[in-house]
C-alpha positions in Angstrom: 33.4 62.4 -98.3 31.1 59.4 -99.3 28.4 59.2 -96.7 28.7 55.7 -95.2 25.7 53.2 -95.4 24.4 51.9 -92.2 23.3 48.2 -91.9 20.1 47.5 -91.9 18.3 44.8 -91.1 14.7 43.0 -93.3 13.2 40.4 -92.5 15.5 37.5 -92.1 18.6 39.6 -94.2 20.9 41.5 -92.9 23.1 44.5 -94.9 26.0 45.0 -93.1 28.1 47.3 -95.3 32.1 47.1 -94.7 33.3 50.0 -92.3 36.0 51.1 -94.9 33.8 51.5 -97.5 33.2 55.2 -97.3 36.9 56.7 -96.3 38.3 54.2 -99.3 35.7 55.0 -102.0 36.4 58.9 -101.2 40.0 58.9 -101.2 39.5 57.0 -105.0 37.0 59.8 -106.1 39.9 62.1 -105.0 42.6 60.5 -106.6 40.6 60.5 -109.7 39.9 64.4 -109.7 43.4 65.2 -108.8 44.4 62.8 -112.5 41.5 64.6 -114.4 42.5 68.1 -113.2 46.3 67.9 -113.6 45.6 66.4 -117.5 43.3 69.2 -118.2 45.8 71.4 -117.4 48.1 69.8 -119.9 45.9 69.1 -122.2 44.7 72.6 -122.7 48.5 74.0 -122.7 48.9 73.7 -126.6 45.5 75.2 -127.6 45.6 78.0 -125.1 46.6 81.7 -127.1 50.4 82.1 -126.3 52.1 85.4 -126.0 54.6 85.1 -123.2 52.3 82.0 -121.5 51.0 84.0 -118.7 47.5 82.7 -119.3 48.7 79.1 -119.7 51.0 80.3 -116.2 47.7 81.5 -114.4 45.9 78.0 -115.0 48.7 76.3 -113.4 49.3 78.4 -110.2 45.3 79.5 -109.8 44.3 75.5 -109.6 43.9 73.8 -106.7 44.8 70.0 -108.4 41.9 67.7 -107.0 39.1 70.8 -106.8 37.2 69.9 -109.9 37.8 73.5 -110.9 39.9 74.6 -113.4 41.1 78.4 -113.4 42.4 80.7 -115.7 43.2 84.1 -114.0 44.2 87.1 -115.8 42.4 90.4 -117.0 42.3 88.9 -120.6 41.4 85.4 -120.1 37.4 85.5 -120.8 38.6 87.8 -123.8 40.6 85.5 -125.1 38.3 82.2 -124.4 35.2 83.8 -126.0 36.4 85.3 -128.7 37.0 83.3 -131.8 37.6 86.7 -134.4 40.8 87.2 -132.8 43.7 86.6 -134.6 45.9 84.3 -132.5 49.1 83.1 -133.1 49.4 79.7 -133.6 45.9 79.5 -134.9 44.3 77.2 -135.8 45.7 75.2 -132.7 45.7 77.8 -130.0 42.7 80.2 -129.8 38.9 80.5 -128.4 37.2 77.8 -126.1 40.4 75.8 -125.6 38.4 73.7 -123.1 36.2 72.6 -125.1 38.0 72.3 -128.1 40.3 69.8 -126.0 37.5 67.9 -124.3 36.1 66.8 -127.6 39.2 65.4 -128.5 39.9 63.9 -125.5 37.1 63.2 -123.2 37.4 59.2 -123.3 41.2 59.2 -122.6 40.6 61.6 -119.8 37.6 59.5 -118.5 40.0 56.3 -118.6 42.2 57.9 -116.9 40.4 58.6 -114.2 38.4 55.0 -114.4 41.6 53.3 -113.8 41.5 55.3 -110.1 38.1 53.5 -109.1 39.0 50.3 -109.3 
């Protein structure tokens, strides 16, 4: 939660900030991270290594949509994001740092996205 601004008086001038201010600016932020978390999930989907899409599985049910945090939980699935040697199939699309791979090709659209929630 935003902390809210008290008004404060100089001089002759008084800030008086709008009550509101703090519970609505938060609940945007929120909205926001709830639109950038649920299209980083579905963004990564095609680039993530694909067996029977338990690691692409564990991203979905181990996030908390609005956390910031993305998660990836299985035994393999630091093997398989730091590992660029290993033969995946569907390479060249799915393999090794998925994340980042996907950010680089979509960081504007995500950060529109989530710009359009702030307003």
């Amino acid at each position: 939660m935003i902390k809210q601004p008290k008004s404060v008086k100089s001089g002759n001038i008084l800030f008086k900030f709008n009550p509101r201010f703090s519970r609505a600016r938060s609940n945007q932020f929120a909205s926001a991270q709830k639109v950038v978390d649920s299209e980083v999930l579905r963004l990564n989907t095609p680039l993530i290594p694909f067996d029977k899409g338990i690691l692409n599985e564990s991203g979905i049910l181990h996030t908390v949509i609005g956390s910031g945090k993305v998660t990836y939980k299985t035994p393999y699935a630091r093997k398989m994001y730091y590992n660029p040697q290993l033969n995946f199939q569907g390479a060249p699309l799915r393999g090794a740092f998925w994340f980042e791979r996907m950010k680089s090709s979509n960081k504007e659209y995500i950060e529109k996205l989530a710009g359009r929630k702030l307003k």
